[in-house]
C-alpha positions as CSV (number, residue, x, y, z in Angstrom):
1,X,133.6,-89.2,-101.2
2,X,132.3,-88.2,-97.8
3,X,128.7,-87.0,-96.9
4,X,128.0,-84.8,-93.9
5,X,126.2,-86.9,-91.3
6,X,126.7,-85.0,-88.3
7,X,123.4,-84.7,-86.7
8,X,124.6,-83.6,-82.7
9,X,122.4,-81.4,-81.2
10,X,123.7,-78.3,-80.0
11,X,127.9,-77.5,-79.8
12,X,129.8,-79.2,-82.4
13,X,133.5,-79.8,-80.9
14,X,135.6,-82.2,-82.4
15,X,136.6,-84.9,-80.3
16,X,140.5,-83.7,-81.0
17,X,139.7,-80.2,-79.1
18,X,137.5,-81.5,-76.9
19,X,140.8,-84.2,-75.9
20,X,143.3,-80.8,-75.9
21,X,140.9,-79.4,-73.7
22,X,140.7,-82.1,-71.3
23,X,143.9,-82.4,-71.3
24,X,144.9,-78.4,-70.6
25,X,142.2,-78.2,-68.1
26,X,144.0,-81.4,-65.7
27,X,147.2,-79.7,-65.5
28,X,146.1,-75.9,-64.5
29,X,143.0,-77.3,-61.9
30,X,145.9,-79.2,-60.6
31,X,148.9,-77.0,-60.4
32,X,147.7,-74.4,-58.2
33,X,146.9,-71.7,-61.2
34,X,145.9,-68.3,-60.1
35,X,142.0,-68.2,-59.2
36,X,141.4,-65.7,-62.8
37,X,142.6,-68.2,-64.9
38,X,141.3,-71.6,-63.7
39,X,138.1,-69.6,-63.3
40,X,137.9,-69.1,-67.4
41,X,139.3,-72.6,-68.0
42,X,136.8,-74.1,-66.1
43,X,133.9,-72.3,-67.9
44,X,135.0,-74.1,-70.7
45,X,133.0,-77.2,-69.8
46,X,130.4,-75.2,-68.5
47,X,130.0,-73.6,-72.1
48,X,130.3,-77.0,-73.7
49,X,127.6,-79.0,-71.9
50,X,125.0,-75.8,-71.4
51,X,125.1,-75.3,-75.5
52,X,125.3,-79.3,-75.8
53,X,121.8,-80.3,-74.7
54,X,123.2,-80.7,-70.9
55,X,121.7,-77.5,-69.5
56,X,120.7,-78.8,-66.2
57,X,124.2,-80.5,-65.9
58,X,125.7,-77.7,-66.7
59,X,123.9,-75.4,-64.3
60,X,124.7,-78.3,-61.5
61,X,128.1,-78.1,-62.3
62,X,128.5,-73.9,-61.8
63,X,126.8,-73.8,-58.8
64,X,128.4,-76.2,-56.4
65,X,132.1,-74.9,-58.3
66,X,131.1,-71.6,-57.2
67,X,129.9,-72.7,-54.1
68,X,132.9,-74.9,-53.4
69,X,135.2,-71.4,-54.2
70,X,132.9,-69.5,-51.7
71,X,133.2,-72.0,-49.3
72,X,137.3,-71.9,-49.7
73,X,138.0,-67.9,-49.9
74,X,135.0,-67.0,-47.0
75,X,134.1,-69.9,-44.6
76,X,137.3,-72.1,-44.5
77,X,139.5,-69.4,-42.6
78,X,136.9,-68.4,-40.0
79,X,136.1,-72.3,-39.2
80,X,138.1,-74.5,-37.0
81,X,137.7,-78.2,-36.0
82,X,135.5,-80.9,-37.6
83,X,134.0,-78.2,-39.7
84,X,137.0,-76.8,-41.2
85,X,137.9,-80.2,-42.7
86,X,134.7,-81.0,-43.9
87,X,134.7,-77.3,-45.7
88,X,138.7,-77.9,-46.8
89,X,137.4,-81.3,-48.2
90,X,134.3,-80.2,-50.1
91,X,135.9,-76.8,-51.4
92,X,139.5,-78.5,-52.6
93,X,138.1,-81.7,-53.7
94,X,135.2,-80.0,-55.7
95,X,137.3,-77.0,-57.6
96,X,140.2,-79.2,-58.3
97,X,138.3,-82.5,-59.5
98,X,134.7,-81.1,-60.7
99,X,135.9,-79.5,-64.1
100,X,138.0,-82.3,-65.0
101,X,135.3,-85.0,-64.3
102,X,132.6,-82.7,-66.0
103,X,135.1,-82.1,-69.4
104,X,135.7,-86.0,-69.4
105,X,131.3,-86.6,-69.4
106,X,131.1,-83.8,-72.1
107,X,133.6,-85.8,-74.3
108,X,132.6,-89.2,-73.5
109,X,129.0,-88.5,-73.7
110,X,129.2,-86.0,-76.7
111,X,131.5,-88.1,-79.0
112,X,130.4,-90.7,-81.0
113,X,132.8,-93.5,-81.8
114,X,132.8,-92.7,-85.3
115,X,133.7,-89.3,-85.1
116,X,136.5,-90.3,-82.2
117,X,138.0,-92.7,-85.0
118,X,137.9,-90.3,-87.9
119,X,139.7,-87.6,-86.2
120,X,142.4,-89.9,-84.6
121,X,142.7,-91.2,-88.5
122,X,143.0,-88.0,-89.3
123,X,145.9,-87.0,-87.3
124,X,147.6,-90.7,-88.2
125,X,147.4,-92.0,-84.4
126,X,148.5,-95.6,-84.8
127,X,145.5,-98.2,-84.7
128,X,146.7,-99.7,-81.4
129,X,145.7,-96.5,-79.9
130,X,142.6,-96.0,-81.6
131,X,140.9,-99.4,-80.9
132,X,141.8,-99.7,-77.2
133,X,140.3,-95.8,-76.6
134,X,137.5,-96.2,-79.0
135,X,136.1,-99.5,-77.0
136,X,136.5,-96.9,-73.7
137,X,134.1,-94.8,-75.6
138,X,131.5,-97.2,-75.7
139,X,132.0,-99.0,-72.5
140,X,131.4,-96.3,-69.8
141,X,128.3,-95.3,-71.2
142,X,126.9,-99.4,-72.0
143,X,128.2,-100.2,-68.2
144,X,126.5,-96.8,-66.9
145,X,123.0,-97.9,-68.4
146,X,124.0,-101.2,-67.2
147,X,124.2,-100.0,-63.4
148,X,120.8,-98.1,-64.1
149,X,118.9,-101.0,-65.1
150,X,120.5,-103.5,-62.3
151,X,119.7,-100.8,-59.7
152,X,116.0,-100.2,-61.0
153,X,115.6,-104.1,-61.4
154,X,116.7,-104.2,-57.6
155,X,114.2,-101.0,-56.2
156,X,111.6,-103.4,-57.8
157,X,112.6,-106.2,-55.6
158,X,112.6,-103.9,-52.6
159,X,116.2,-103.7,-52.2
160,X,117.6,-99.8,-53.1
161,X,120.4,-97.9,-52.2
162,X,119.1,-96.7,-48.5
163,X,120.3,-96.5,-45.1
164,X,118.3,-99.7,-44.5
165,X,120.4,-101.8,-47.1
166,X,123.6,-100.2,-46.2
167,X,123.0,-102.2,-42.9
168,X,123.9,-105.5,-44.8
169,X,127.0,-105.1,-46.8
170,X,127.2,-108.6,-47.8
171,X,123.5,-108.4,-49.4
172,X,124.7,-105.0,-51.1
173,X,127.9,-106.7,-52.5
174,X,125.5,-109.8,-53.9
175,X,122.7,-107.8,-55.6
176,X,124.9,-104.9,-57.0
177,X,128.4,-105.4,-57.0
178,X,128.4,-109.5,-58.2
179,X,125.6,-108.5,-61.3
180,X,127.6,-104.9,-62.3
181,X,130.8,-107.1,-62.7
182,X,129.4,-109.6,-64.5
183,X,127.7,-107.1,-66.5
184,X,131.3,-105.5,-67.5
185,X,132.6,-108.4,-68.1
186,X,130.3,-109.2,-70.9
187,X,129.7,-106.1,-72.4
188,X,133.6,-105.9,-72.7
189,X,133.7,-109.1,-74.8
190,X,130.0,-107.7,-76.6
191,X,132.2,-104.5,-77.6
192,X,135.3,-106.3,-78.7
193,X,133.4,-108.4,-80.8
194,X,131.7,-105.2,-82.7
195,X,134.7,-104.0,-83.4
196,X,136.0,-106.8,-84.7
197,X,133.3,-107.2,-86.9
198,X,133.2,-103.6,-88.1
199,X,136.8,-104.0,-89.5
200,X,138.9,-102.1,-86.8
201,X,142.3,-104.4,-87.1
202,X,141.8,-104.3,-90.8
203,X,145.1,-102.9,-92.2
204,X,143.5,-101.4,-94.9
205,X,142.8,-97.7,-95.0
206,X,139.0,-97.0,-93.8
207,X,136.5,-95.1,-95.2
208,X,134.5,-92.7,-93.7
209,X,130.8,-91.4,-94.4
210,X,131.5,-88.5,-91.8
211,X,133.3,-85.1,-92.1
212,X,135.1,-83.9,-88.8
213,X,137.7,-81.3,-88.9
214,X,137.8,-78.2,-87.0
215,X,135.9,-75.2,-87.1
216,X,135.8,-71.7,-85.8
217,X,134.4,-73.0,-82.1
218,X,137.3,-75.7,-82.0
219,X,139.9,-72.5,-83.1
220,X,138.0,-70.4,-80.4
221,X,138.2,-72.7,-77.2
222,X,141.4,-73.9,-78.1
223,X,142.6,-70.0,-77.8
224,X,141.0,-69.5,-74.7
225,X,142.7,-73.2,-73.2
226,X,146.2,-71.9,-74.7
227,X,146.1,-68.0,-73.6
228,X,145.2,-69.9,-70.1
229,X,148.1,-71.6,-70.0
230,X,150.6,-69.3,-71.5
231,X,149.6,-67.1,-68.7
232,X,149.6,-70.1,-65.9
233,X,153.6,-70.7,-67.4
234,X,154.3,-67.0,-66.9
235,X,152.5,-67.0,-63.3
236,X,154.6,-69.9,-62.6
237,X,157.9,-69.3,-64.2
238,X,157.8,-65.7,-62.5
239,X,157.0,-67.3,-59.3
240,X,154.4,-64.6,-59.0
């Protein structure tokens, strides 16, 4: 018997769209897909994180893609020099890597590991997938609020990340990067443990007290994603 549990705020994806997505989104920001289409696909996560609770995130994110598209279509071909690669870096790097890294937070940060292992059950993805990417789920976030507290713990001691402390690499490599290591290490081995001890090798078929399966939003940005790239294949094929 299984109970609905779900209590996410906001947008409800399932981690298996939200995976498709990420995954559609990579290869047209990457392949050179014509500026109307990547420019739907990559209001995809924009729509995901401003409905999820991540308003502010999401706003950030729109305005220095659309910036970053400004910069490439108005300022880059009147620039020259120094300039022009700064802009050329910005624009490119930003629209091509931007929606992909904001997709990946929206799925990391949206997706508990419960739900992440139901739907991989779901679909029959072998075990030796599912424990090695559901530990991933819980790592970046444990070793993000682990960089948070070592960096407030340093500010406290007078050492933060300013020009002044940038002076002494050594010091910064001892107070940041020697306790963040240390820190991943350990939390690695605190998260292989837990899932150890919740049962994740067991052979045995789990069960689960939540119920994930798709729902019109999951039918309706999968659509979007596929009509995206059925027209990206034409664009291409055609050579147009």
């Amino acid at each position: 018997m299984e109970l609905k549990l779900n209590n996410n705020p906001g947008l409800n994806v399932d981690p298996r769209t939200k995976i498709i997505l990420l995954i559609i989104i990579s290869f047209m920001v990457f392949n050179e897909a014509p500026l109307y289409v990547s420019g739907i696909l990559v209001l995809i996560p924009f729509f995901c994180l401003f409905f999820s609770d991540y308003k502010k995130v999401a706003l950030i994110y729109i305005a220095v893609y659309s910036m970053a598209i400004y910069v490439q279509i108005y300022l880059i071909p009147t620039s020259t020099g120094i300039l022009s690669i700064i802009l050329i870096t910005f624009s490119y790097t930003s629209s091509r890597m931007l929606p992909i890294f904001m997709m990946g937070y929206y799925t990391i940060s949206s997706t508990k590991v419960s739900e992440f292992i139901t739907s991989m059950e779901n679909i029959n993805v072998p075990k030796e997938i599912i424990i090695p990417l559901s530990v991933v789920f819980r790592y970046v976030p444990s070793v993000y609020d682990e960089i948070k507290s070592i960096t407030n713990a340093m500010k406290m001691r007078g050492f933060g990340l300013t020009v002044k402390s940038l002076k002494s690499p050594l010091k910064m490599i001892e107070f940041y990067m020697i306790p963040i290591l240390i820190s991943a290490v350990k939390t690695s081995d605190e998260l292989s443990a837990a899932s150890l001890t919740r049962g994740l090798s067991n052979p045995r078929k789990r069960t689960h007290l939540l119920e994930v399966k798709f729902s019109k939003i999951d039918y309706f940005l999968i659509m979007i994603a596929v009509i995206g790239f059925i027209i990206f294949a034409y664009y291409f094929i055609g050579g147009h």
